[in-house]
C-alpha positions in Angstrom: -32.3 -15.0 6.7 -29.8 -17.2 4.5 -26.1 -16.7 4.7 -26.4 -14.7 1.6 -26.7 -11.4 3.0 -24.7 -12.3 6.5 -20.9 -10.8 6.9 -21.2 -10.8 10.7 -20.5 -6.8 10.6 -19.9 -5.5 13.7 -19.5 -1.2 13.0 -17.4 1.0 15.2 -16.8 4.0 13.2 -20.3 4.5 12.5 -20.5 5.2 16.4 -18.5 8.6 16.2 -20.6 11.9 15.2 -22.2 12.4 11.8 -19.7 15.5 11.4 -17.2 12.5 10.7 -19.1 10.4 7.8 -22.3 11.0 5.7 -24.6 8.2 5.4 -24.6 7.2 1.7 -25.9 4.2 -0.1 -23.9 2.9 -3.3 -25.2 4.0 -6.7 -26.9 0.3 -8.6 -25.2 -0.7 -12.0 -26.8 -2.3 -14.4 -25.6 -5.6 -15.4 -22.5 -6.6 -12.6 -20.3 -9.5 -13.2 -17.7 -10.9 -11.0 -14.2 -10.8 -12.1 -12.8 -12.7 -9.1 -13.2 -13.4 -5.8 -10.1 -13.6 -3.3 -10.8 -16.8 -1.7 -8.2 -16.8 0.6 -8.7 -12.9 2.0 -12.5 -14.4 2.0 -11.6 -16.7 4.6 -9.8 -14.7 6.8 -12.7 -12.9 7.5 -14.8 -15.3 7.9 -17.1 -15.1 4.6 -18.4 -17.7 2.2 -16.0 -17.0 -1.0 -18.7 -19.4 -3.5 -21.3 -17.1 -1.8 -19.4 -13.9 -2.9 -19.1 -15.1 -6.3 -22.7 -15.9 -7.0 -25.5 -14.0 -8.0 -26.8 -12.6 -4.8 -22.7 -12.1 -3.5 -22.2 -9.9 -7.2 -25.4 -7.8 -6.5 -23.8 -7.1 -3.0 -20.5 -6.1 -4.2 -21.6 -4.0 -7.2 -23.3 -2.3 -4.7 -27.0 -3.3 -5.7 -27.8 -4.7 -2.4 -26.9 -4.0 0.9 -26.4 -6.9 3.1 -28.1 -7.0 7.0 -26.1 -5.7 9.1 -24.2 -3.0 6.8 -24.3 0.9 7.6 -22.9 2.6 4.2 -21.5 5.9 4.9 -18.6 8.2 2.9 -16.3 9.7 5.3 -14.8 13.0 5.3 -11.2 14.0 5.5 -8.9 17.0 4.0 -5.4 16.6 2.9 -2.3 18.4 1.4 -2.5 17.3 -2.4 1.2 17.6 -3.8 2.0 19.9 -1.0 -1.5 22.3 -1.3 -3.9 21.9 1.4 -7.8 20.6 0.3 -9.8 21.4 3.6 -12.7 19.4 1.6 -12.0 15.7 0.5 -13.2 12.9 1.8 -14.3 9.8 -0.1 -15.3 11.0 -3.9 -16.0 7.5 -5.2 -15.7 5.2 -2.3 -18.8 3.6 0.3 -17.7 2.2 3.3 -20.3 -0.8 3.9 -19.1 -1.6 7.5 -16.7 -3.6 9.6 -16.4 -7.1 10.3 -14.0 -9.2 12.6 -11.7 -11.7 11.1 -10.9 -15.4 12.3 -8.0 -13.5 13.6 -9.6 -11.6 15.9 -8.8 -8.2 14.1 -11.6 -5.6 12.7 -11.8 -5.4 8.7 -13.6 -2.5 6.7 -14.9 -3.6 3.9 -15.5 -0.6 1.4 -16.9 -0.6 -2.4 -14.7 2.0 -4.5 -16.0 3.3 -7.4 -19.7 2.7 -5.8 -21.3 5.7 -7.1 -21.1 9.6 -6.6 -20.8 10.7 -3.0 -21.5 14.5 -0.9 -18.2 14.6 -1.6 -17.4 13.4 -5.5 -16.2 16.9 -6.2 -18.3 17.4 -9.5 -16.8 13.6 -10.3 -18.8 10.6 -11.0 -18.2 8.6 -8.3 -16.9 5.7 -10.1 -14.1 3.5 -11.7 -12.5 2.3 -15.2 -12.0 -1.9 -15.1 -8.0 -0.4 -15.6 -7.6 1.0 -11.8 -9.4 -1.9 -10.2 -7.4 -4.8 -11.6 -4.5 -2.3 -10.9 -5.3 -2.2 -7.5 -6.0 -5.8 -6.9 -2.9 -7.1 -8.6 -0.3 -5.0 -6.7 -2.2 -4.7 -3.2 -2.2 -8.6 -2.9 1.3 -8.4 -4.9 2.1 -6.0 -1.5 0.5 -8.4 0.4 2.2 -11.6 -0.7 5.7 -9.5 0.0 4.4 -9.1 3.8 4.3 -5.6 3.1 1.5 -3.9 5.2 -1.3 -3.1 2.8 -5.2 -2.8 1.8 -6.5 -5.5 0.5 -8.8 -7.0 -2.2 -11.9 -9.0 -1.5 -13.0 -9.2 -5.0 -13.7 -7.2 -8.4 -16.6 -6.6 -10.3 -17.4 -5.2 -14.2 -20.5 -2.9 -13.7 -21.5 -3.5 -17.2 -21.9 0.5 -17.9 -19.3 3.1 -19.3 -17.1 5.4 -17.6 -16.0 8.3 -19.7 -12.3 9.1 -19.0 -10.2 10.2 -21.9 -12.2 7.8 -23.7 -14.9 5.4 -22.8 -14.2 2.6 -21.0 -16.0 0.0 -18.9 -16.5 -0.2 -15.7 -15.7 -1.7 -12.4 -16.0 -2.1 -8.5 -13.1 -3.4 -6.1 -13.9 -4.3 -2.8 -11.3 -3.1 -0.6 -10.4 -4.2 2.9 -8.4 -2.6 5.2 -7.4 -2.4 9.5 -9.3 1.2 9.1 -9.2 4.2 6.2 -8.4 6.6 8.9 -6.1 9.0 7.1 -3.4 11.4 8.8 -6.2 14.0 6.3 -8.7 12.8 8.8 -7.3 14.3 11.2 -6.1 17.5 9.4 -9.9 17.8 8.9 -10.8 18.5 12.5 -7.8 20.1 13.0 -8.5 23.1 10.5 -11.9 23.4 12.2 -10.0 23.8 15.2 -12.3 21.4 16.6 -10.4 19.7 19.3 -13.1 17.9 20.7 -13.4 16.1 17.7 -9.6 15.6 17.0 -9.9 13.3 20.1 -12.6 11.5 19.2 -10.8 10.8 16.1 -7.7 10.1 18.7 -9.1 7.9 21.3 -11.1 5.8 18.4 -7.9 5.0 16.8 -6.1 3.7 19.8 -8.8 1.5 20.7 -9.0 0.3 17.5 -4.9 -0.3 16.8 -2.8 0.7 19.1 -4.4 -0.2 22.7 -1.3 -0.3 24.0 -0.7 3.1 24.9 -4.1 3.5 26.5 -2.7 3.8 29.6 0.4 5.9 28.6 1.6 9.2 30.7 0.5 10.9 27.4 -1.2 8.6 24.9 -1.9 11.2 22.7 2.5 11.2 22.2 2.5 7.6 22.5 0.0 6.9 19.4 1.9 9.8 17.6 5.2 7.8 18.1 3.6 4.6 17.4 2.1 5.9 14.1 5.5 7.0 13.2 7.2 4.0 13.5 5.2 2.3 11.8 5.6 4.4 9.0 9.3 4.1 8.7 8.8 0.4 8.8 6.2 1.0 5.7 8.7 3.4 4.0 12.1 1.1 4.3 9.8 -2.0 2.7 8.6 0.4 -0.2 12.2 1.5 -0.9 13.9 -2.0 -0.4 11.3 -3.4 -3.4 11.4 -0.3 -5.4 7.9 0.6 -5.1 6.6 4.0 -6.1 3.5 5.0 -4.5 2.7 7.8 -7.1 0.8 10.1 -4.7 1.5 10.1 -1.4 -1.0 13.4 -0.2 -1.7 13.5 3.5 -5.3 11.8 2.6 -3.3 8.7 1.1 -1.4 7.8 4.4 -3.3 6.0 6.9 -2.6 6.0 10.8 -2.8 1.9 10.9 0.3 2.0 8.9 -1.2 0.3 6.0 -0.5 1.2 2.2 -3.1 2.6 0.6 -4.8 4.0 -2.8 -3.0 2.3 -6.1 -3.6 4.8 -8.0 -0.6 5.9 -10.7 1.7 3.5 -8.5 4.7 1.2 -10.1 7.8 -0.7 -9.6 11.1 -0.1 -10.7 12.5 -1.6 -13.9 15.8 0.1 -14.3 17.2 1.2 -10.9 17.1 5.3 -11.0 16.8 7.6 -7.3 14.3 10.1 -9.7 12.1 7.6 -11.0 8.5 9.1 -11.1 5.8 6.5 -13.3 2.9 8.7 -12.0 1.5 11.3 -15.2 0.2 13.9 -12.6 3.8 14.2 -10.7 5.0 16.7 -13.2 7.3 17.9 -10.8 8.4 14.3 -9.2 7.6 15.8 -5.9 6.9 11.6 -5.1 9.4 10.3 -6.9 11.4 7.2 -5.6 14.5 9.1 -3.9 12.0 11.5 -2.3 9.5 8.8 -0.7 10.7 8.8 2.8 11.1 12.6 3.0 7.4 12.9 2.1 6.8 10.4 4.9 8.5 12.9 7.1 6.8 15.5 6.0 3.1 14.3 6.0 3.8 12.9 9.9 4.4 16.5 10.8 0.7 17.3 10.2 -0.3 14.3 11.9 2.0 15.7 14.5 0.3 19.1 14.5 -3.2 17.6 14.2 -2.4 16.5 17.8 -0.2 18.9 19.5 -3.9 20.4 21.5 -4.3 16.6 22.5 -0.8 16.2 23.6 -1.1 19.6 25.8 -4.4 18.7 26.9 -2.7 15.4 28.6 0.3 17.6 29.9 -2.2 19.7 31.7 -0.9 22.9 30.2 -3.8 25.0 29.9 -4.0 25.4 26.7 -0.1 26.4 26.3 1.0 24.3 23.5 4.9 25.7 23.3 5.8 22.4 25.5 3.3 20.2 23.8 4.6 21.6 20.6 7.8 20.7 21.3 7.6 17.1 22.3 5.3 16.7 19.4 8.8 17.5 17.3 10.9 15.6 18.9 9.2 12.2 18.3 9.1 13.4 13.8 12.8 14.3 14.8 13.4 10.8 15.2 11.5 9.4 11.7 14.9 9.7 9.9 16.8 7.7 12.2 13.7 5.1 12.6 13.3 4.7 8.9 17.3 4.3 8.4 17.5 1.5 11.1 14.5 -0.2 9.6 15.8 0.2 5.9 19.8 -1.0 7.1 18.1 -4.1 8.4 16.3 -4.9 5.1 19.1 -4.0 2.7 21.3 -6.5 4.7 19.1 -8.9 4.7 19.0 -8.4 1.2 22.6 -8.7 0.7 22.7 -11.6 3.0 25.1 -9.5 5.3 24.8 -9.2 9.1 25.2 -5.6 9.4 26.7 -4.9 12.1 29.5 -2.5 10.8 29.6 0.8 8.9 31.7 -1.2 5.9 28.4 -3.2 5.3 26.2 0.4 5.3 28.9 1.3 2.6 28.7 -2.0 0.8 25.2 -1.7 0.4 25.0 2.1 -0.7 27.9 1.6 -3.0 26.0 -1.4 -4.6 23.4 1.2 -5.1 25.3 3.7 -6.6 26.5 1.1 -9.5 22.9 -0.1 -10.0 21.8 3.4 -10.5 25.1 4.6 -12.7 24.6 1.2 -14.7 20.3 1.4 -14.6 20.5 -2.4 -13.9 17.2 -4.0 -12.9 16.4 -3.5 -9.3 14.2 -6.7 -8.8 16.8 -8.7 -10.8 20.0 -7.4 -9.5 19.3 -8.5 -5.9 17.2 -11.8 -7.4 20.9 -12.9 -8.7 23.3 -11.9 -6.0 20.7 -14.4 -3.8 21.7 -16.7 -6.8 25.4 -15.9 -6.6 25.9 -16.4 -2.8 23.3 -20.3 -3.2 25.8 -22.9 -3.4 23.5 -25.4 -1.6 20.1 -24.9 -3.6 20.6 -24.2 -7.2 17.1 -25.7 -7.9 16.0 -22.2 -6.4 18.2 -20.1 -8.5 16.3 -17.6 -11.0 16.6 -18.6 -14.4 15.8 -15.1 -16.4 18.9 -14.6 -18.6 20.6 -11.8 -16.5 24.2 -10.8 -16.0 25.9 -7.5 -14.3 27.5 -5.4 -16.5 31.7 -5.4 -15.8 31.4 -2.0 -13.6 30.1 -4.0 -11.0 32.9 -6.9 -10.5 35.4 -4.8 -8.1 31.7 -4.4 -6.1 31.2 -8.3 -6.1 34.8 -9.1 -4.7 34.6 -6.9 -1.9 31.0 -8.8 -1.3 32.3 -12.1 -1.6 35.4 -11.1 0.4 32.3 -10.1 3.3 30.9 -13.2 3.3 33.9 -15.4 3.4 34.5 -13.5 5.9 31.0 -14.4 8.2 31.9 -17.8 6.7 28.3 -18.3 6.0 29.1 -20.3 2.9 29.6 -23.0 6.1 26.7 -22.1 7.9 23.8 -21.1 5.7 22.0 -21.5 2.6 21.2 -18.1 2.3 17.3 -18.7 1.8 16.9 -15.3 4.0 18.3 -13.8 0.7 15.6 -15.8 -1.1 12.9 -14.3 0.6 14.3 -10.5 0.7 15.0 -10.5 -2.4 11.7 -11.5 -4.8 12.1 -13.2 -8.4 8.3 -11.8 -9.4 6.7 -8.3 -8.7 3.6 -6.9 -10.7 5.7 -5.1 -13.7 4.4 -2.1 -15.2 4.2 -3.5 -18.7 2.4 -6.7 -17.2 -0.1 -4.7 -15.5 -1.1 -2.8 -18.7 -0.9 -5.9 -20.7 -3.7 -7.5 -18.6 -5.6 -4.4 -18.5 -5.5 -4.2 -21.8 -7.3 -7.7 -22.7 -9.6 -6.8 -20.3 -10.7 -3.4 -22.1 -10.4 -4.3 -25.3 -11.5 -8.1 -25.6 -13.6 -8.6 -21.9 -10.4 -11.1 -21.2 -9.8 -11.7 -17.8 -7.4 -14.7 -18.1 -4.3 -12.6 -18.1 -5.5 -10.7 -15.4 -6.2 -14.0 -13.5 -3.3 -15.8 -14.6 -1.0 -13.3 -13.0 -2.7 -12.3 -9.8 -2.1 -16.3 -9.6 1.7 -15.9 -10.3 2.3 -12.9 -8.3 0.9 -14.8 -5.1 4.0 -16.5 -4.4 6.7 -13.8 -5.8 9.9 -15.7 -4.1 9.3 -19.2 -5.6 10.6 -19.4 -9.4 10.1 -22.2 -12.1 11.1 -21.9 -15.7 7.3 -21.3 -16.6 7.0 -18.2 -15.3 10.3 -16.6 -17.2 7.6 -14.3 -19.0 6.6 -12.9 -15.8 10.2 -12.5 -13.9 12.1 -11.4 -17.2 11.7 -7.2 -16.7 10.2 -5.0 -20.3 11.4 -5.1 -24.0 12.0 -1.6 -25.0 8.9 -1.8 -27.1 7.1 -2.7 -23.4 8.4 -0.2 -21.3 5.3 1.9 -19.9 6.8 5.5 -18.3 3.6 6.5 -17.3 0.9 5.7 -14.7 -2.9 7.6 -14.3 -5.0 7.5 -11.6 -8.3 6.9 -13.2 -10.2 9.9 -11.1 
């Protein structure tokens, strides 16, 4: 056997019951093409990237051959969709071909989405416009270049065969990579069924696989709970101190490793607004910016009632969950303060403050306020104070064309006045600031422009070009102005779709 069909998989989730997964095989296309392979993710885990990109690497990631060693299977989950429950979800247009172990010692899944209808497509067709998949790829390694936890993107692939959305459009296959996809909806799943047996399973597989640490806790069961959590605040302050919008944050689109997942109708901020909602389907804004770590909150409380029976079970109760119940609540009670401690750290660091008093908490949140009043940009605001405070690196300093309106000079002298007083202009050249604060980030309007080519002409330069750019989003040069500079009025795009 030639390396062509080796990716050293080495399946764990496979090992659970069938209840948990259906074994599936991807759906073959017709005429596959790569779009690009990401070299670097490639060798993380340990795969040839010039092997991936040739013929026999394109048939395996369109899905038309299945390389030794893979076990496709679709798993099932549930989920609260914009607050309703689903007890029947699971992956509609996604095969998971296996898991492998990277170079650093950690297990990868490696998954095919839009591979082809599934048990559990819902009447759908299992499969992807080119638009979502170069969505996905640009702002999961944009998330990932930001050290922002996050899926990843092996490669992309045209399919050579329409998808019928609104309109036809070609189609495409990302391969996605990821710690695990086990969902907080996973979970939910087994809980409905009130199959308990399961829901450990589920549990015990999940520690093993990320958070072995609390094997031997008093109660692991509360231990993974509260390590799940804070992870999740962690996730939640970096989303909000980038202005990321997720777009559709359902209990089926969190995952237990802490990573983010599904691009779907996700953006960044231009303009700086607490109700800013991109997605088309969030008529109601229910995942709007503001609302984010609320909905984090909320979503953990199933995760927390998904294992309240584990959590008694430990506490020999007897099946009396009152108690099990209770401690279950305490550890969401403390998600608020988690997330606030993790965003105050970021927002600081942002503002190159030390935070270590409330007049920096009111700094920051009155810095804010003005940005929201004033709808300044949020990537460029904080991209110019890091220029403001450099007096020892101007070769670093962001040249968009970008000033702050007058509201915001009574703001800047109290700032100033703050770091006079640290006297870091002595001690530092505030290249913490730098790398808080990103000059790039995959704009809306770039996004669509790329797709765009790619739909209408088959051009995949723009697409390439900025997945290029967006690699190294806190270094600036004059030649990427185009890509730092935020939309014309005639490029603003207020709306995002999935591409179900």
């Amino acid at each position: 056997m030639n390396q062509a069909l080796t990716l050293n998989f080495d399946n764990s989730y496979i090992e659970l019951p069938e209840l948990f997964y259906t074994r599936q095989l991807p759906t073959p296309v017709s005429a596959p093409r790569i779009i690009r392979v990401n070299r670097k993710l490639a060798t993380l885990l340990g795969i040839d990237a010039d092997w991936l990109a040739s013929k026999e690497g394109v048939e395996v990631l369109a899905g038309n051959r299945i390389p030794e060693g893979a076990q496709p299977i679709a798993t099932v989950y549930g989920g609260h969709q914009f607050g309703q429950w689903n007890p029947g979800l699971g992956d509609g247009r996604a095969i998971l071909l296996g898991e492998t172990l990277g170079v650093d010692g950690k297990r990868y899944d490696i998954q095919l989405k839009g591979a082809g209808t599934t048990p559990y497509s819902r009447n759908g067709d299992g499969r992807s416009p080119i638009g979502p998949v170069l969505r996905e790829y640009l702002v999961s390694e944009a998330m990932s270049a930001m050290g922002i936890s996050t899926t990843r993107s092996l490669a992309a692939v045209t399919t050579g065969e329409t998808v019928f959305r609104d309109r036809p459009l070609p189609g495409g296959i990302l391969t996605r990579v990821a710690e695990s996809h086990i969902r907080i909806g996973t979970f939910q799943y087994f809980l409905a069924r009130r199959d308990t047996q399961a829901l450990r399973q589920l549990a015990d597989h999940v520690i093993s696989r990320h958070y072995q640490a609390v094997a031997d806790s008093r109660n692991r069961y509360l231990a993974l709970l509260d390590r799940v959590i804070e992870r999740q605040a962690e996730l939640l302050s970096q989303w909000q101190l980038v202005g990321f919008i997720h777009g559709v944050m359902n209990t089926d689109n969190m995952l237990v490793s802490g990573e983010t997942i599904d691009y779907g109708p996700c953006a960044f901020m231009d303009g700086h607004m607490d109700k800013t909602c991109y997605s088309s389907i969030d008529v109601q804004g229910r995942y709007d910016y503001r609302n984010q770590p609320y909905i984090a909150n909320w979503n953990l409380t199933w995760l927390a009632q998904s294992l309240v029976p584990l959590i008694a079970g430990e506490e020999n109760m007897d099946g009396e969950e009152a108690r099990a119940t209770e401690l279950a609540q305490q550890s969401i009670d403390r998600f608020p303060e988690r997330y606030a401690e993790a965003y105050a750290k970021g927002i600081n660091k942002k503002l190159g403050l030390p935070g270590l008093s409330e007049a920096d908490d009111t700094l920051a949140a009155d810095l804010l306020e003005i940005m929201a009043r004033e709808k300044t940009d949020f990537t460029l605001t904080f991209r110019h104070l890091s220029d403001l405070a450099n007096q020892r690196n101007p070769q670093k300093r962001t040249a968009v064309p970008f000033e702050l309106p007058p509201a915001f000079a009574p703001w800047l002298q109290q700032w100033r006045q703050r770091l006079q007083e640290e006297n870091h202009a002595a001690r530092v050249d505030y290249s913490d600031m730098y790398l808080a604060n990103p000059a790039i980030i995959p704009r809306n309007h770039l996004i669509e422009q790329v797709i765009d080519s790619a739909v209408r002409e088959s051009d995949f330069h723009p697409f390439n070009r900025l997945v290029e750019v967006l690699e190294n989003p806190y270094d600036y040069d004059a030649s990427d102005n185009k890509y730092a500079k935020p939309p014309a009025v005639d490029e603003i795009v207020a709306a995002t779709f999935c591409g179900t």
